[in-house]
C-alpha positions as CSV (number, residue, x, y, z in Angstrom):
1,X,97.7,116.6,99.0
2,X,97.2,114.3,101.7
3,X,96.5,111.0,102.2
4,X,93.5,109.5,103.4
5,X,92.2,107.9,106.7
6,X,93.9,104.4,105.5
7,X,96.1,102.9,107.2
8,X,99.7,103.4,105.3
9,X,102.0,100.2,104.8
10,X,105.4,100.5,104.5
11,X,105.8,100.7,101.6
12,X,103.3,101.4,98.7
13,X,103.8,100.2,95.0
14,X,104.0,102.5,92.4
15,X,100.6,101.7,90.8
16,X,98.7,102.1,93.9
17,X,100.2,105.1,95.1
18,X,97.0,106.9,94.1
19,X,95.0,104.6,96.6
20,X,97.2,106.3,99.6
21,X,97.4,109.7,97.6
22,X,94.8,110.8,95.6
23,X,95.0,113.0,92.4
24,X,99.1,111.5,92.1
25,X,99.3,109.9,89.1
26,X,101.9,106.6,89.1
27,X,102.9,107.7,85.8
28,X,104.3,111.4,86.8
29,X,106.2,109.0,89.4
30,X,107.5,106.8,86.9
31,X,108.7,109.8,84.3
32,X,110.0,112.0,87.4
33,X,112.0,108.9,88.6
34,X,113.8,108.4,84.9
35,X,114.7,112.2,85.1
36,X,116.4,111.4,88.4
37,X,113.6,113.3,90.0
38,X,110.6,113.0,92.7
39,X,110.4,110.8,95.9
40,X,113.6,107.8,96.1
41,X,112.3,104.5,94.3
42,X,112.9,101.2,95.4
43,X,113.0,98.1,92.6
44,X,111.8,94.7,93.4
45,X,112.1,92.8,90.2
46,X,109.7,94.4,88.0
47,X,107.4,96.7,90.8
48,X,108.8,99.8,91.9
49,X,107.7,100.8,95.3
50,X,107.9,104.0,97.8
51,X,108.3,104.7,101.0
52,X,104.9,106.8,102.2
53,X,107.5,109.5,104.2
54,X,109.6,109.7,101.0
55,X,106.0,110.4,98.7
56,X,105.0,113.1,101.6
57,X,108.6,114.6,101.5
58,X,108.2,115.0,97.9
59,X,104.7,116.4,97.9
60,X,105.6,119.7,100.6
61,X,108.5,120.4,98.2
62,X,111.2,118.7,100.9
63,X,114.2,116.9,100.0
64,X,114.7,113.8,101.8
């Protein structure tokens, strides 16, 4: 899965990841991150956000 031709911003919020990402669901991020699981999160108050390198890491199966 890759991204598109946008440009990427530092950090992406959890329910637009599928803007930057198509076909990945904020949801599966959301469940895999209460299992301890999937690409690190970052909280700012109530959003959670990721860093793009992080999502990509996850995505080829790499830890980071």
């Amino acid at each position: 899965m890759h991204h598109t031709n946008k440009i990427i911003p530092f950090m992406i919020a959890r329910q637009r990841v599928g803007d930057y990402y198509p076909g990945l669901n904020p949801k599966t991020l959301a469940n895999l991150n209460s299992q301890g699981k999937g690409p690190k999160a970052y909280k700012n108050g109530r959003l959670v956000f990721y860093i793009p390198d992080d999502i990509e890491a996850h995505l080829k199966g790499e830890a980071k």
